[in-house]
C-alpha positions in Angstrom: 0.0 0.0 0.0 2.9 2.1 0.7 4.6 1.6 -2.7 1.4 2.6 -4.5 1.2 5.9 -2.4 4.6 6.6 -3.0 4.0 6.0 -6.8 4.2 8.7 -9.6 0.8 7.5 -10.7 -0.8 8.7 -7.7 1.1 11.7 -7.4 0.9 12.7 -10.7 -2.6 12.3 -11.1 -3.5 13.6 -7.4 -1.8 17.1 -8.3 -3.4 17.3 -11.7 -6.9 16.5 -10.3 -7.1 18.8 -7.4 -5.9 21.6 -9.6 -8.2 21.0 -12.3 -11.2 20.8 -9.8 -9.5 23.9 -8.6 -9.6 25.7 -11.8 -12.8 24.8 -12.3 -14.2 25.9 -8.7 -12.5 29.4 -9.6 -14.4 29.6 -12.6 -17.7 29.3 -11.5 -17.0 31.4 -8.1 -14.9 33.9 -9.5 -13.2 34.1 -5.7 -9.4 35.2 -5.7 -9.2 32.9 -2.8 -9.9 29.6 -4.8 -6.5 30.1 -6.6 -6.0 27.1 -8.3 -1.9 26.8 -7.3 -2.7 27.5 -3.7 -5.6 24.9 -3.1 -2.8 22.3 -5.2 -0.1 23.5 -2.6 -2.3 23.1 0.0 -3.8 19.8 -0.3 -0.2 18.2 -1.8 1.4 19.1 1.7 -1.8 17.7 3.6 -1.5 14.7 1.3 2.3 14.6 2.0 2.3 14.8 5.6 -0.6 12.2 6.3 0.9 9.8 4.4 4.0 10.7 5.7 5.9 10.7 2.5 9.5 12.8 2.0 9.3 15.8 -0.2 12.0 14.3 -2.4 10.0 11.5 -3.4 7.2 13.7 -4.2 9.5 16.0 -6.5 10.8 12.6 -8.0 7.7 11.6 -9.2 6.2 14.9 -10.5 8.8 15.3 -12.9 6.6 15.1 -15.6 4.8 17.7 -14.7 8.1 20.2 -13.6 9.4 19.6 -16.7 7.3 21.9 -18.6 8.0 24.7 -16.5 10.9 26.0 -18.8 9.0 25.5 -22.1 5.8 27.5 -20.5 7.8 30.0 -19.6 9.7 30.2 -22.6 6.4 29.8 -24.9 5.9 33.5 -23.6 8.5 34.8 -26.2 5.9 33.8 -28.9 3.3 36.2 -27.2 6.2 39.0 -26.8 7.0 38.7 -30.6 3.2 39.6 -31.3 3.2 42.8 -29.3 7.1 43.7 -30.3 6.0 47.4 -31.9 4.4 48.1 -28.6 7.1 47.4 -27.2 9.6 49.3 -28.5 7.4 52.2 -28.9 7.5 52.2 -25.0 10.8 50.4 -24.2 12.4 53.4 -22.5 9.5 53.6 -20.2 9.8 49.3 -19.8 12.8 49.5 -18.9 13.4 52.5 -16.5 10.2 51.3 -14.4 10.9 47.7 -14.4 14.5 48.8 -13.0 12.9 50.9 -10.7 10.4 48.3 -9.7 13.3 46.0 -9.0 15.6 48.3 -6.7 12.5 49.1 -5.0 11.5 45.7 -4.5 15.1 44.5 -3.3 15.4 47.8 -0.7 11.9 47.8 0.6 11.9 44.1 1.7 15.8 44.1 2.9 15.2 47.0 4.7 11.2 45.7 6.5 13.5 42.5 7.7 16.1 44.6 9.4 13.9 46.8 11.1 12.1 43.9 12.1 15.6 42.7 13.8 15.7 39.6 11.5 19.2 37.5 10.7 21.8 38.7 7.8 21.0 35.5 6.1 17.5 36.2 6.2 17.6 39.2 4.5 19.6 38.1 1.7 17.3 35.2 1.3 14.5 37.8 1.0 16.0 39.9 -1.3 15.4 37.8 -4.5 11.9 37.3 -3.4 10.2 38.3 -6.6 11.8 36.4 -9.4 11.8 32.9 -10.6 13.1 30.4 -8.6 16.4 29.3 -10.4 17.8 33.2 -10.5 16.2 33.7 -7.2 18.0 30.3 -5.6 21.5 31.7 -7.4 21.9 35.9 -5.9 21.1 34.0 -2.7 23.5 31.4 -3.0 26.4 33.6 -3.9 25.4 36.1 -1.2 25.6 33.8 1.4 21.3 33.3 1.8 19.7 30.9 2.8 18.1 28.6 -0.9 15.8 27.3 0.7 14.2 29.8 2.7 14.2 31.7 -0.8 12.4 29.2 -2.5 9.8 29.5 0.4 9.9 33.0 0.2 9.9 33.1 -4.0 6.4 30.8 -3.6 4.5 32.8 -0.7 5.3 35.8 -3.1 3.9 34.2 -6.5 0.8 32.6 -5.0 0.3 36.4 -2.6 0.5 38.3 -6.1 -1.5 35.7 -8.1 -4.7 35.9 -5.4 -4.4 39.6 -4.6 -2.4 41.2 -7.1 -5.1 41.7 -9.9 -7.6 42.9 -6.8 -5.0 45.5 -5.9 -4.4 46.9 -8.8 -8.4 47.6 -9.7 -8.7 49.4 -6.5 -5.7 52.0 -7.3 -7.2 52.4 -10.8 -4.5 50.1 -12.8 -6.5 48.1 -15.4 -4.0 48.8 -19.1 -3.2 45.2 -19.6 0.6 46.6 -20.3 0.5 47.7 -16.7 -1.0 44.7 -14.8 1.2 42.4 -17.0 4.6 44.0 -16.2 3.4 44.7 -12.7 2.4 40.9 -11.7 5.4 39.7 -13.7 7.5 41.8 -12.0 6.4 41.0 -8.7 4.7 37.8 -8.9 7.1 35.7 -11.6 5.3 33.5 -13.5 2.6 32.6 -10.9 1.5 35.9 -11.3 1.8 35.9 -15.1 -0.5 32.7 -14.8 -3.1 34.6 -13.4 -4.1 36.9 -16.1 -3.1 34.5 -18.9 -6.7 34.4 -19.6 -7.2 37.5 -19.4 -5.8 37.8 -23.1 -2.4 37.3 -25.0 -1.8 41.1 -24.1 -1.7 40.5 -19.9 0.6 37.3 -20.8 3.0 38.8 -23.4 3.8 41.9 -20.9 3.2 39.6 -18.1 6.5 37.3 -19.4 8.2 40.5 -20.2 7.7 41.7 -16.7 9.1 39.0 -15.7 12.1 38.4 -17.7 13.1 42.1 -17.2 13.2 41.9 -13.4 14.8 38.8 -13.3 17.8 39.8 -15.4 18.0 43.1 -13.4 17.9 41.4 -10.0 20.6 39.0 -10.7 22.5 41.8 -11.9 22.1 44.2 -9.5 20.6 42.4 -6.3 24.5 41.5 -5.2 25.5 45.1 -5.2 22.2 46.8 -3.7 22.7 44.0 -1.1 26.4 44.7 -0.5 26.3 48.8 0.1 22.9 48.0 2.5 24.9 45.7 4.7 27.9 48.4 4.6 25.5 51.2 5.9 23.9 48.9 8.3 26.5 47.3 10.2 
């Protein structure tokens, strides 16, 4: 009995069940609550710990499933390519706000953990909070973070920005699908971009870009922002 819970079959067809039934409870609801990647999360870790089962069995057997992170991700470029004149009419704009969006995303958070007395290592592993997990796992990595508490950190983020970001932004008045795209890519990675894919192929494509911008800047600039903050603060 153990070997078939432990199995890829089961696994496999657990996570892809709950969040299709989860999908389709958001659908009819319309509730940012019933986010389809946070009921999944949620029911995969009460699935894990009843049956007691290690993590890295769980990852083992959902490979299948991980593997087509990096081609959804980089299907995105497709969606870019059809908005490209848009893109470069505003790129100077794109670019100056997305690196704005990224130093103030790295500063704001490094400097809430400090006044809230937390560890070195604790802020570094915050700092790369808001882009994908690989880049994120990296600038923590070589500033002496924590990875794992990143990756914990990177999620929480992504599934925070995929149930409340859209929300947030209606009640300041930002509805342009350029904005809400680069915003919730910026800020929520690709769990964010997930969230208004059906919006339209405009939220996705400037959703990806958001994305992609502020996780090339962050590895590029998240090791220095994070070396003059801990010369100032200590």
């Amino acid at each position: 009995m153990k070997e078939l819970i432990n199995s890829p079959l089961v696994h496999v067809c657990l996570t892809l069940l709950v969040f299709i039934i989860a999908k389709k409870l958001q659908k009819k609801y319309k509730s940012p609550l019933l986010n389809p990647i946070l009921i999944t999360i949620s029911v995969v870790i009460s699935f894990l710990l009843f049956t007691d089962t290690p993590y890295e069995d769980y990852e083992r057997n959902t490979q299948v499933i991980s593997f087509w992170l990096a081609p959804s991700v980089i299907a995105l470029g497709y969606a870019l390519y059809s908005f490209l004149e848009e893109i470069k009419a505003d790129f100077k704009k794109i670019i100056l706000s997305m690196l704005a969006g990224s130093l103030t995303g790295i500063i704001s958070v490094f400097m809430i953990a400090y006044l809230f007395g937390a560890s070195k290592a604790t802020m570094i592993s915050l700092a790369p909070k808001s882009v994908t997990t690989p880049i994120a796992i990296e600038v923590s990595k070589q500033m002496g973070g924590i990875p794992s508490l990143t990756v914990a950190f990177v999620i929480v983020v992504g599934v925070l920005g995929a149930i409340f970001g859209q929300t947030y932004l209606r009640l300041i008045g930002v509805n342009d699908p350029k904005s809400v795209g680069l915003s919730l890519g910026a800020t929520a990675h690709a769990l964010g971009t997930a969230s208004i894919s059906e919006k339209g192929p405009d939220f996705s494509a400037f959703g990806g870009l958001g994305m992609a911008l502020n996780g090339v800047s962050t590895a590029i600039f998240a090791p220095w922002v994070i070396k003059l903050l801990l010369m100032l603060l200590y």
